[in-house]
C-alpha positions in Angstrom: 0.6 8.9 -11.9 -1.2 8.2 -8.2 1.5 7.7 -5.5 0.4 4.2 -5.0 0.2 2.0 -8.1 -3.4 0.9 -9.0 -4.5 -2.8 -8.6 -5.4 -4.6 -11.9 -8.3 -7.2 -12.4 -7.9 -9.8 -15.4 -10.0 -11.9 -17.0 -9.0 -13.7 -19.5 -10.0 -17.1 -21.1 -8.7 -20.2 -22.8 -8.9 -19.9 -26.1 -9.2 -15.9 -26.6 -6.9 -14.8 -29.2 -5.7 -11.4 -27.1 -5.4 -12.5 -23.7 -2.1 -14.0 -23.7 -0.7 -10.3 -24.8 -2.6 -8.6 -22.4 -1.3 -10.8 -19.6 1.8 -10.8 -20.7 2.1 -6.6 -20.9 0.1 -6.5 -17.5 2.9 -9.1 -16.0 5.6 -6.6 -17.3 4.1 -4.0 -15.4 3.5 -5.4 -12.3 6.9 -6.4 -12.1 8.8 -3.0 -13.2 6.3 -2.2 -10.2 3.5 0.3 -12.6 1.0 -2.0 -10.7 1.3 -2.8 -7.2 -1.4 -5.9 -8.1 -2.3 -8.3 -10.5 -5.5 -11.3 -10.2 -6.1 -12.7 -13.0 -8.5 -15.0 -13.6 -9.6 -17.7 -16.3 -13.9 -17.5 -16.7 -13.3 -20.9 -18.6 -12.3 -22.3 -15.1 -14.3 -20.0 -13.0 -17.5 -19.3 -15.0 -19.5 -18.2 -11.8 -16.5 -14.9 -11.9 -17.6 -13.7 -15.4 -21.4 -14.3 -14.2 -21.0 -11.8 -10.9 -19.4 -9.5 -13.2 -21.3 -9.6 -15.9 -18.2 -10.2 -18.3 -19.6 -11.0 -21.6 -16.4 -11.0 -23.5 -12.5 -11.2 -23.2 -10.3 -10.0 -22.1 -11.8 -7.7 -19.7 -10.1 -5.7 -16.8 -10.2 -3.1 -14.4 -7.1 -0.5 -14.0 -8.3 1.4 -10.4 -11.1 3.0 -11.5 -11.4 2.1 -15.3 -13.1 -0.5 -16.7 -11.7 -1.8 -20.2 -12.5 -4.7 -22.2 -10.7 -5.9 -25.4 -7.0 -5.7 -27.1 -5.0 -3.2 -25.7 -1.4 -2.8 -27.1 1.0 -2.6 -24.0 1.6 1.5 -24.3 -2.3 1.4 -24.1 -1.6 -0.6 -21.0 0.5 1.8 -19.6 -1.4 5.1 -20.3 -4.5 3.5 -18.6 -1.7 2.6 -15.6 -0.6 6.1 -15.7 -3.9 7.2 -16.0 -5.4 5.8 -12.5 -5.9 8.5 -10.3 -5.6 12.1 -11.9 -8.8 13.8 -12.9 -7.3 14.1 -16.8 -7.4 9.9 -16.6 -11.0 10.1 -15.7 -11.8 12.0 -18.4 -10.0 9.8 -21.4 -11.7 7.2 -19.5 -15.4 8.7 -19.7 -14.5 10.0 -23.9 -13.9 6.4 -24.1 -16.8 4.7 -22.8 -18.7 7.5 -25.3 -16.8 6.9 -28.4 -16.4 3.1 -28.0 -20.6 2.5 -27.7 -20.9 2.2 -24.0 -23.3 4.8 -23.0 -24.7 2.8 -20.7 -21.5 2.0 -18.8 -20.6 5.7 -19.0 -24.6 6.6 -17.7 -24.3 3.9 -14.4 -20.7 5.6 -13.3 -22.6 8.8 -13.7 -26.2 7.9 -11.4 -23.6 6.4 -8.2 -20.5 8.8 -9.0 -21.3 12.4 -8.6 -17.8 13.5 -9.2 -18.1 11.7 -12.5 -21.4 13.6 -13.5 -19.6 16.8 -12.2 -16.4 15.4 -14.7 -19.3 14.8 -17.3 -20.9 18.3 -17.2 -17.3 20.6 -16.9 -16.4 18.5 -20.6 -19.9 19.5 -21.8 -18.4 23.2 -21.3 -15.2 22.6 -22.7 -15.0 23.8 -26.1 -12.1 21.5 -26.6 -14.1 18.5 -25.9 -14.6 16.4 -28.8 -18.5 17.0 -30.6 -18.9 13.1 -30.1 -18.4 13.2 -27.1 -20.5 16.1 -26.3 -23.4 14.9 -27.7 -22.7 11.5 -25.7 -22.6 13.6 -22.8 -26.0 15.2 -23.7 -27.5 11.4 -23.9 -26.6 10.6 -20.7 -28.1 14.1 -19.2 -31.1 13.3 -21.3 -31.6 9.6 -19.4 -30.7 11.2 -16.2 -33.8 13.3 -16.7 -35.9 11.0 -17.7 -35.3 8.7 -14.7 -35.5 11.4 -12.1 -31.4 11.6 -11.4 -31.1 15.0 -12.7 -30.9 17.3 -9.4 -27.3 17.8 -9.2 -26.8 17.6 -12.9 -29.3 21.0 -12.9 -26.7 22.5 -10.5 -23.9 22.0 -12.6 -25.3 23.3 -15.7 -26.8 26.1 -14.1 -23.1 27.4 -13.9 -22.7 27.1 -17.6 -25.3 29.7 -18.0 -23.2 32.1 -17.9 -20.2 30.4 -19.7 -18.6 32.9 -22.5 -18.7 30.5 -25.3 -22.1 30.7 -26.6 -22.8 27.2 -27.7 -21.7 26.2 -24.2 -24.6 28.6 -23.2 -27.6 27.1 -25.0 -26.3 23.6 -24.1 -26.7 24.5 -21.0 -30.1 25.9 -21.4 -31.2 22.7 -23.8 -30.7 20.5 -21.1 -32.0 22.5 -17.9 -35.2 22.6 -20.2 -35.2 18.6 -19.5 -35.9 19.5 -15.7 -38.9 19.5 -13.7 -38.1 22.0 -11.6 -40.5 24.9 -11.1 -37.3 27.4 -11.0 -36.6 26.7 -14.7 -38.0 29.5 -15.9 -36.3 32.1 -13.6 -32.5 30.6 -14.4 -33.3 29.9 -18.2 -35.3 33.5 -18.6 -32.5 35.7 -18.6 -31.1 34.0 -21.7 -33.7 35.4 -24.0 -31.9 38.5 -23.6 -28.6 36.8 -24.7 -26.4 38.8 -27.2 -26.4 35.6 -29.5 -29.4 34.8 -31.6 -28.8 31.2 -31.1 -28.3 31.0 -27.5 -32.1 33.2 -27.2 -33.9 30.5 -29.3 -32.4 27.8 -27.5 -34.0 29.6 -24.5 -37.2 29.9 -26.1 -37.5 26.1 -26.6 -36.1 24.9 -23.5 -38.3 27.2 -22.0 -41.5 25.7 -24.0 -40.1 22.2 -23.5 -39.8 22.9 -19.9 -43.8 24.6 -19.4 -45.6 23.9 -22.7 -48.6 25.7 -21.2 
């Protein structure tokens, strides 16, 4: 856990079903001092809130640097708590986003957070990683590409060229073939000489993909 507690964000609404719970766990742990603050507020009230936050549903709230929306059982409360500030948190955090269908959330933090694209590309060469989440990972590399953010994601993965896990080395090679950058060639072409079959085929494409000529 961070030294100093996080601050929490609530938003709840009259009506909703979870909030009350969530409130009530959040209003333990601000006062066994897990949080060092706690605003809450009701969108039914303050509708303009849930507009310059986009809040779509209930209850939503932000734990330092995660954003969570939804039911959360106090323990789930408290991991999140415990969570704020250590680079293992931010990982749970960014699996979550993946697994629970919010790509898009997980794409943003990537374009204005480079440590979280840097957090993003170490899981996509960790073996341990869940698949799910590595393919999620490869989505939001994809996008990245295709809007013209992928400079320092090319940096990144050009150090898991020469990871030892082969599928970690034609991942890498898959998605530096997304780049436009003329130097493609010269740190995907020593991978054709790659002691795995699959990691030189992976080169071969990436390297067609990346200069179809």
């Amino acid at each position: 856990m961070s030294k100093t507690p996080p601050e929490v964000t609530l938003f709840i609404a009259t009506g909703c079903a979870h909030c009350p719970a969530v409130l009530r766990a959040l209003n333990d742990l601000l006062k066994q001092g897990a949080i060092g603050r706690l605003e809450a507020t009701n969108i039914a009230v303050h509708p303009e809130a849930a507009q310059e936050h986009g809040i779509r549903s209930v209850p939503w709230l932000r734990i330092g640097p995660f954003q969570l929306q939804g039911s959360y059982t106090p323990a789930e409360l408290r991991k999140w708590v415990q969570r704020a500030g250590i680079e293992q948190g931010l990982r749970d955090y960014l699996a979550e986003l993946i697994e629970k269908q919010r790509l898009d959330e997980a794409i943003a933090l990537a374009r204005k957070d480079e440590g979280i694209l840097k957090l993003a590309i170490h899981m996509l060469g960790d073996m341990k990683t869940p698949i799910g989440v590595r393919i999620g990972i490869g989505a939001l590399l994809e996008d990245l590409a295709e809007h013209g953010h992928f400079e320092l994601a090319q940096q990144e993965l050009r150090k898991l060229l020469s990871a030892p896990e082969a599928q970690v080395r034609a991942d890498a090679a898959h998605y530096l073939g997304l780049s436009p950058d003329s130097r493609t060639r010269e740190w995907i072409g020593p991978l054709l000489e790659d002691p795995s079959p699959e990691v030189r085929e992976i080169a071969r494409e990436a390297l067609e993909e990346a200069d179809p000529s």
